[in-house]
Structures are given as C-alpha cells and as structure tokens.
C-alpha positions in Angstrom: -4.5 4.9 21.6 -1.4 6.0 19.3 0.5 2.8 17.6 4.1 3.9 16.6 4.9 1.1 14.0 8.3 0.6 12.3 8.4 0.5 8.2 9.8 0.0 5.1 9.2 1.8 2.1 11.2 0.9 -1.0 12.5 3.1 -4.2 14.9 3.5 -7.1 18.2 4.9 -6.3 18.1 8.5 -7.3 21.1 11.1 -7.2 20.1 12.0 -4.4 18.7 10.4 -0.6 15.4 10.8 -0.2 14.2 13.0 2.4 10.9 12.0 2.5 8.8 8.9 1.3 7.4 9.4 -2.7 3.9 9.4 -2.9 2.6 6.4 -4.9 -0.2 8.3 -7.6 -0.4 5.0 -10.5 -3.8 4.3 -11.1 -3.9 0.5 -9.7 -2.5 1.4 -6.7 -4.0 -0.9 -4.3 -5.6 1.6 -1.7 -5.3 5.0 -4.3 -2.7 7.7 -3.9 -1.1 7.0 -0.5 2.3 7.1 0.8 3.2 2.8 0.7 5.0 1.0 3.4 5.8 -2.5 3.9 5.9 -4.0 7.7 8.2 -6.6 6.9 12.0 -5.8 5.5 12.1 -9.2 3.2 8.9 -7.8 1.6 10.6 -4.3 1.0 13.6 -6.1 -0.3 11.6 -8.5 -2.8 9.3 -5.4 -4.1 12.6 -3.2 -4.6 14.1 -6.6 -6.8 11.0 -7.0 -8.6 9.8 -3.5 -9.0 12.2 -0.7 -8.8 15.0 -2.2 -10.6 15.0 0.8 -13.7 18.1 2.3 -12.4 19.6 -0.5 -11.3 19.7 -0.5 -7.9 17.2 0.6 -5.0 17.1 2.2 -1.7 15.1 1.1 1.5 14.5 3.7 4.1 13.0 3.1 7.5 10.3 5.0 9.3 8.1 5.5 12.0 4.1 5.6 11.8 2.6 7.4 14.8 -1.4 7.6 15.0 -4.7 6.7 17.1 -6.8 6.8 13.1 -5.8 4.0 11.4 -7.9 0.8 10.1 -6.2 -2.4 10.6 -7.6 -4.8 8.3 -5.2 -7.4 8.9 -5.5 -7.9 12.8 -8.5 -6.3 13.8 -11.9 -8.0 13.1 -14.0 -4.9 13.5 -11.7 -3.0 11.4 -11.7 -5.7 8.8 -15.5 -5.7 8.8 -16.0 -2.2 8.3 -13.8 -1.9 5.7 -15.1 -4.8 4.0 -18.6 -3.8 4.2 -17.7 -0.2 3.2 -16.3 -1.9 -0.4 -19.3 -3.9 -0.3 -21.8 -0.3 -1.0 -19.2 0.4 -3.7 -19.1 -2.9 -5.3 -22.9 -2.9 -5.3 -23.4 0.9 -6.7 -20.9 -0.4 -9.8 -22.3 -3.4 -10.4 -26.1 -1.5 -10.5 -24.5 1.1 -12.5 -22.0 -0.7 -15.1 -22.7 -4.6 -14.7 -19.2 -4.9 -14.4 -16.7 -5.0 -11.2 -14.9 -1.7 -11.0 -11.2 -1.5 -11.7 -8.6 -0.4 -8.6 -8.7 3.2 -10.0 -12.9 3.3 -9.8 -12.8 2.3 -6.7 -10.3 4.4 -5.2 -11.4 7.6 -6.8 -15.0 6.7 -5.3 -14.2 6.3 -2.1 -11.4 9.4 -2.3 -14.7 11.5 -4.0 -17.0 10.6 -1.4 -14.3 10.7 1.5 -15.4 7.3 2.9 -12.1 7.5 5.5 -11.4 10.7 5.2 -10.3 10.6 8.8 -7.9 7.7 8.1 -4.5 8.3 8.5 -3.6 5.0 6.9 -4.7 1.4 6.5 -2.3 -1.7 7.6 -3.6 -4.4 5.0 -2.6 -7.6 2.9 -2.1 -8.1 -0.3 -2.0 -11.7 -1.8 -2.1 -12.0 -5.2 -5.5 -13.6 -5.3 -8.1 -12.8 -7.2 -10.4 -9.9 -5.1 -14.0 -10.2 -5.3 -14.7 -6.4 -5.5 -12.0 -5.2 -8.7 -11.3 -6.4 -11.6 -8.5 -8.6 -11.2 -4.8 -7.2 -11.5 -1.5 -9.5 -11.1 1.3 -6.9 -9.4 4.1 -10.0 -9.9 5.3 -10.6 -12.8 9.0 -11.2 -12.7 10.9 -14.2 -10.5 10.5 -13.8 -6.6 13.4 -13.8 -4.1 10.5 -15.0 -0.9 8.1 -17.7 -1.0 4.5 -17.1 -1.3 3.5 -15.5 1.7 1.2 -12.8 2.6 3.0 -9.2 2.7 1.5 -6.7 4.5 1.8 -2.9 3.7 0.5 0.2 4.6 -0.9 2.8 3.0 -0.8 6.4 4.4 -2.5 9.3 3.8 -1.4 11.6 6.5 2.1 12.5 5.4 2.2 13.7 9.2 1.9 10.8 11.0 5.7 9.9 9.2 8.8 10.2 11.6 12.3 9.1 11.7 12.4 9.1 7.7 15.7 7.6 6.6 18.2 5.4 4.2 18.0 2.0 5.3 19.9 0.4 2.6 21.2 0.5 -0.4 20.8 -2.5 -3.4 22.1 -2.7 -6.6 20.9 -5.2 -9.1 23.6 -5.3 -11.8 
C-alpha cells in the first residue's frame, strides 16, 4: 500500500530557493546519507533555530513522500523489530570485532556496504536524545530549544524519487 506523507525539511537560506531537498552526507547522520525530513513543522522550525542558523536565517520547504517500501519504526511493531534486530547482528559483529560500540558512521557504512535495506525507500523514526544502546553516544543539541522535550520524528530517504510537491514553505531569519 503506497503512504503519501506530508514533510518538512529544513536549510540555510541560500541565494537562491531550493529546488530540491539537500542530501545530508555528515558522518553522524543518524541513519547515513539520506535525504532528512521532519513530520512535524515545530520540529523543523526548532532544528532550523538550533542548527542552520550560519547565514542567519533558514528556509522550510514542504513535501510529499509517496511509497509502499518504507520501515516505520515509530508505529509499526514489526517494522520496529526488524529493524532493531537487524542493528542488533551489527552491534554484535563490532563488539566481536573491536570490543567497542561502533560510532553512527560505522554503522551506517555497514549496513550501506552490505545493503541491509537496500530496498528501503526511507525509514519514519525517532530520535530522542537518549543514550542508544548500539553507537557510541552523540548529543545533536547543544544550543537553547524553542519546544519542550518531546520526541521528534524524522525521516530519512533514500529514494530521491519517492519526493513530490518540493517547495518553500517558509522563510526565518534569526538576527
């Protein structure tokens, strides 16, 4: 069945509007080189405040997602479990290999080398600032917040073709 989902995805303010989302390539991105979304405008707003503030102001566009291969880690059980128990044979092949948890970027390039969901067009999952029990830790917040502690959820997709509808939103400026 093919979901069409409304998103957010967040940027500096460039010269010129963006015609298409930018691919996110940093090493400790939470789910590897993807295109990021967030479901929720307040949580596209606060990442823009906290983390795309360079230029002084940011730029919110607005999409659909259209696609039957997707995992939804946040509402679906089954999804959820496979994924988890999918980072589970990673965990355990680091922690035979190194004695250490892997870092974000170990285990993204893992399971983008051994094309564990390959198939994927993107995964719907949370992100609270917790402590994860299969990376090394990271913190992604480190200025003030403008939304309470909550859990934000984003997507991340792989399948630049499953994007539609790809436009400004709104425009912030910070000072």
């Amino acid at each position: 069945m093919k979901i069409l989902m409304e998103v957010y995805h967040t940027q500096e303010k460039r010269n010129k509007k963006l015609t298409a989302p930018k691919k996110c390539i940093r090493d400790d991105a939470w789910l590897g080189e993807a295109y990021y979304f967030w479901r929720e405008y307040i949580d596209a707003e606060d990442w823009g405040f906290n983390s795309k503030k360079r230029t002084g102001s940011f730029e919110i566009y607005i999409c659909d997602l259209i696609s039957s291969n997707y995992l939804d880690t946040v509402f679906n059980e089954e999804h959820y479990n496979f994924w988890i128990n999918e980072l589970r044979k990673i965990y355990k092949k680091f922690i035979d290999e190194t004695n250490e948890k892997p870092s974000i970027k170990e285990l993204n390039d893992y399971i983008q080398e051994n094309k564990i969901w390959e198939e994927v067009d993107y995964i719907q999952f949370h992100d609270l600032p917790l402590t994860h029990s299969f990376v090394k830790p990271i913190q992604y917040r480190k200025g003030k917040t403008t939304i309470p502690f909550r859990k934000r959820i984003q997507i991340a997709v792989y399948n630049v073709d499953i994007i539609s509808n790809f436009t400004l939103y709104k425009t912030i400026q910070i000072y």
